[in-house]
C-alpha positions in Angstrom: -33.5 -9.8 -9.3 -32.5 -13.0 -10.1 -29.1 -14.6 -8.4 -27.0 -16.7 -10.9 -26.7 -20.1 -10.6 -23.5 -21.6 -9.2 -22.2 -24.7 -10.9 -21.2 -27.0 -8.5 -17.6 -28.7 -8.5 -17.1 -31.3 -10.7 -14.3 -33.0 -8.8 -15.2 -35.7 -5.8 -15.5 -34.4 -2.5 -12.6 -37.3 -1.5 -10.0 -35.5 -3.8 -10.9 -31.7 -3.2 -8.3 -29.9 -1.2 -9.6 -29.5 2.4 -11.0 -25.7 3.5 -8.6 -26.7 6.8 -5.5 -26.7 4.3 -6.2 -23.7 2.6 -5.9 -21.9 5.9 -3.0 -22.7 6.6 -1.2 -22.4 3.6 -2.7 -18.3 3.8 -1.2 -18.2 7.4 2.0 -19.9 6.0 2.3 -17.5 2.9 1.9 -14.7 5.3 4.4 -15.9 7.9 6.9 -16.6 5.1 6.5 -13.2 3.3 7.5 -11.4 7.1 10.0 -14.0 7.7 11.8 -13.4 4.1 11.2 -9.2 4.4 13.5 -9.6 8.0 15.8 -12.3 6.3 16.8 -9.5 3.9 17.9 -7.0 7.1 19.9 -9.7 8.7 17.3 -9.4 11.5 16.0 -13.1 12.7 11.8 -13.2 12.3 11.5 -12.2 15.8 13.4 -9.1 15.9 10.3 -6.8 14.6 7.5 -5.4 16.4 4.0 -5.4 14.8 2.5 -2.5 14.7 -1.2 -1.1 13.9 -2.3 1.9 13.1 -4.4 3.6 15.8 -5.9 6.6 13.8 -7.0 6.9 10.3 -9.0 9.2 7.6 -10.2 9.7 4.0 -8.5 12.2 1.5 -10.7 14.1 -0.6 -11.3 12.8 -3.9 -10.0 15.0 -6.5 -11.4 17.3 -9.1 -12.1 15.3 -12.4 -9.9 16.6 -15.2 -10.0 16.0 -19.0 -7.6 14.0 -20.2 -5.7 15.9 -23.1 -6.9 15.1 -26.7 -10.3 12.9 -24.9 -13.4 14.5 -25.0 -15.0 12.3 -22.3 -12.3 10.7 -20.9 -10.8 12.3 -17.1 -8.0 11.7 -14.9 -8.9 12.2 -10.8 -7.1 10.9 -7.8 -9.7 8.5 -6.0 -9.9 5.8 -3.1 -7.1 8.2 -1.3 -6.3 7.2 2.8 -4.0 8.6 5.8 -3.3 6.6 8.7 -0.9 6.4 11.5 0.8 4.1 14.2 1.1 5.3 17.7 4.4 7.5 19.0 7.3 5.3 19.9 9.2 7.2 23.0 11.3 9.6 20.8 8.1 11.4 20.0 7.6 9.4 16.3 4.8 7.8 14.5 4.8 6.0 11.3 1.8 7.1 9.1 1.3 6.3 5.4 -0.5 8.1 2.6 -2.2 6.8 -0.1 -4.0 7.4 -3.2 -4.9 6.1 -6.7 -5.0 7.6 -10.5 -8.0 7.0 -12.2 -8.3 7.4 -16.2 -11.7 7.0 -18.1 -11.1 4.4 -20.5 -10.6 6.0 -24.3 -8.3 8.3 -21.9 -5.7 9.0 -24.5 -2.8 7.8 -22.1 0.6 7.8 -24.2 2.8 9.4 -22.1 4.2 10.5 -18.6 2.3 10.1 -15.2 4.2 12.3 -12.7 2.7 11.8 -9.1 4.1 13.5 -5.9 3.4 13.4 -2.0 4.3 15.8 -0.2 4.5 15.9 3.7 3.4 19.5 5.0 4.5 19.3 8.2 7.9 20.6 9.4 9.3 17.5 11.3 8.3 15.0 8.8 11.2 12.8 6.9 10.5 10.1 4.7 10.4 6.5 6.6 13.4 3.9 5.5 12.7 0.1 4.8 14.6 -2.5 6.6 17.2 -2.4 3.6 17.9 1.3 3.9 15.5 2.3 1.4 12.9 4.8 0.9 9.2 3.8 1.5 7.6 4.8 -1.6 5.8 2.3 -3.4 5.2 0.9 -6.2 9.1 0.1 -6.5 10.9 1.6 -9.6 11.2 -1.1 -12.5 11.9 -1.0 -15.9 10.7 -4.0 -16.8 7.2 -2.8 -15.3 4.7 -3.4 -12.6 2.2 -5.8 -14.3 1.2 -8.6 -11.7 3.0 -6.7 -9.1 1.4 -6.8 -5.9 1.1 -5.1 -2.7 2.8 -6.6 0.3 3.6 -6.0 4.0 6.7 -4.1 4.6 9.3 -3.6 7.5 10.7 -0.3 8.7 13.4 1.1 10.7 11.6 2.4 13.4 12.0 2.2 17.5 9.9 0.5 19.2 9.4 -2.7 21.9 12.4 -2.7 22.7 13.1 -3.7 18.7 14.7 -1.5 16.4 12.1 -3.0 13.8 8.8 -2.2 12.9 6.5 -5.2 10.4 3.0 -2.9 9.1 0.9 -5.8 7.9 -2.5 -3.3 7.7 -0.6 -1.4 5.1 -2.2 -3.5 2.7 -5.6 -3.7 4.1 -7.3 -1.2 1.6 -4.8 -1.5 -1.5 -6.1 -3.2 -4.5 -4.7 -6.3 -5.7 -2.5 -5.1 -8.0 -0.6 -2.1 -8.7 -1.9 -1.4 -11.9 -4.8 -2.4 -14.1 -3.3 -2.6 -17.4 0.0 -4.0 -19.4 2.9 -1.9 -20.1 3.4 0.2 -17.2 6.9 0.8 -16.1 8.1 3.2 -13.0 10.9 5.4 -12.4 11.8 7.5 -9.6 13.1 10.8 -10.3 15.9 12.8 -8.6 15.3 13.2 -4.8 13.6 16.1 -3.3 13.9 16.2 0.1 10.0 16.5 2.1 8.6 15.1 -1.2 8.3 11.8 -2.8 7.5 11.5 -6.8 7.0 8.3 -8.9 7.4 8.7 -12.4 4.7 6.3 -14.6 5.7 5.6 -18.2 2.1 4.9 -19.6 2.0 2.8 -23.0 1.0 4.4 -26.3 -2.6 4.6 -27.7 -5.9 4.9 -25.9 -6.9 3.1 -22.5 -9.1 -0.2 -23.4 -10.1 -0.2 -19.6 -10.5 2.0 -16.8 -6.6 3.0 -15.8 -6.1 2.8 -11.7 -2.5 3.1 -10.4 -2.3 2.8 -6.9 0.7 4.2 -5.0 1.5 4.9 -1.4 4.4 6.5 0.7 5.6 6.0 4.6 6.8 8.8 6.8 7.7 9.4 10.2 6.8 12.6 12.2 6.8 14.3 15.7 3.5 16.4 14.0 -0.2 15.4 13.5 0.6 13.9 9.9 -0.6 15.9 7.1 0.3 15.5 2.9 -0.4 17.0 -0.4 -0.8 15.0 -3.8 -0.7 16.1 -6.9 -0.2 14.2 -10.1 0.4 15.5 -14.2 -0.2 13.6 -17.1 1.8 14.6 -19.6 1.2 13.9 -23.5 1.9 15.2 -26.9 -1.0 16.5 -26.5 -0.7 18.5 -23.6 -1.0 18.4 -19.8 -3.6 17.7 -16.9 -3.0 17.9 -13.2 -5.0 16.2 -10.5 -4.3 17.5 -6.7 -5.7 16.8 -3.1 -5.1 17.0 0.1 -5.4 15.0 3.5 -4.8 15.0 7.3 -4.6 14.0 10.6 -6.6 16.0 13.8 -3.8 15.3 15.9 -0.6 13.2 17.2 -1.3 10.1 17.9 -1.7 8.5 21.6 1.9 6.8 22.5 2.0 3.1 21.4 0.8 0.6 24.4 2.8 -2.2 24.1 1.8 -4.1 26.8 -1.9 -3.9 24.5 0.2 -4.7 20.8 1.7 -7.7 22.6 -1.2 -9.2 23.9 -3.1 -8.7 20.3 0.2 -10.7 18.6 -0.1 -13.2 21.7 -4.0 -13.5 20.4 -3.1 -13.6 16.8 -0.3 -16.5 17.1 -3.2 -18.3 19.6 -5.8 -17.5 16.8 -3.2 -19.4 13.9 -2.2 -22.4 16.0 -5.9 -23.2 16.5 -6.3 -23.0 12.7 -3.4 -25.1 12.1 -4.7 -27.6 14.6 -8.7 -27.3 13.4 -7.1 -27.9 9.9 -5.1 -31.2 11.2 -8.3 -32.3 12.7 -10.7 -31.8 9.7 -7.8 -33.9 7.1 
């Protein structure tokens, strides 16, 4: 098969931004993002732990179902992923769940997207962000999610000696954005306690692309983490539910700090010798 030829840059090498630079303005993006999330708690930037997550698995894709009024088109929850921190000393992990709608395009989508997560486990309660809220995402807005995209977040949650908790991997396998077409606005509907729901308002007509809505929630359990997703498209003309499942084998081992710390002791070290290759190769 025959590769496609790259056009080469047409402006001189002397004015071309330096590879060096581009580093570090990713490392400073990244730094600022977790230094504004803590600015917004009243927490200085070095008042959260990083944690990882130390166990992980797939969720079964779901069933393909036809899209009401489509004849082709389905709707099926793909690309779905449970994963979990370790236990802090009271006996808690964080883990988050995550899945994705997928409609055909031609999918007649006018409508309401209802999606729900639901943690099976007695001991599970929904995790809070640093500013008290809860950790579903995409956010709620009515002005819509278009361009919206997926960042590191910081939860209440005990650990280092910190009452903070900054999950950077939480964005590791999302997608760029949280949606792949205009016109998409969320809601959340009325709380329901040990279940999460986001509410999709889809635009009118058919789907000119493939529609993929990623979404994601955070929990925090004493149990071996465990959820159930469902999610009904609703139109004039008619209804289609997509559901799956997905778990954890067992609790996870309790969180080695001494290990964390020397991994962010490594990951500053690995930054300031990007910083200082970059300085060297302007």
């Amino acid at each position: 098969m025959k590769r496609p030829s790259l056009k080469r840059s047409q402006v001189p090498s002397d004015e071309r931004i330096p590879r060096g630079a581009i580093v570090v303005v990713a490392i400073g993006l990244l730094a600022t993002l977790a230094a504004a999330l803590l600015s917004q708690t009243g927490y200085g930037s070095g008042e959260a732990a990083h944690l990882e997550f130390v166990q992980k698995a797939k969720i079964p894709d779901s069933e393909k179902v036809a899209v009401p009024g489509s004849k082709k088109a389905k709707i099926q929850l793909v690309d779905g992923t449970i994963k979990a921190t370790g236990t802090n000393v009271a006996g808690y992990s964080l883990f988050r769940v995550r899945s994705t709608v997928k409609i055909d395009q031609g999918g007649r989508i006018g409508g309401e997207l209802l999606c729900s997560i639901h943690a099976s486990r007695i001991g599970t309660l929904i995790a809070q962000s640093s500013g008290g809220l809860r950790m579903l995402y995409p956010r709620s807005s009515k002005a819509g999610i278009s361009g919206l995209k997926p960042e590191p977040v910081v939860a209440k949650f005990a650990s280092h000696g910190l009452q903070l908790a900054l999950l950077e991997e939480v964005t590791e396998d999302m997608p760029e954005y949280f949606t792949t077409i205009q016109g998409v606005k969320v809601g959340w509907p009325e709380y329901e306690e040990g279940t999460e729901h986001i509410l999709y308002y889809l635009p009118h007509g058919k789907a000119k692309t493939t529609v993929e809505l990623p979404f994601y929630t955070i929990w925090k359990s004493t149990k071996a983490p465990a959820a159930e997703i469902s999610c009904t498209l609703t139109t004039k003309l008619g209804k289609a539910t997509v559901e799956t499942e997905g778990s954890l084998p067992h609790v996870s081992p309790p969180i080695d700090e001494e290990a964390e710390e020397i991994k962010q002791e490594e990951r500053e070290e690995a930054d300031e010798t990007a910083e200082e290759e970059a300085e060297e190769g302007e």
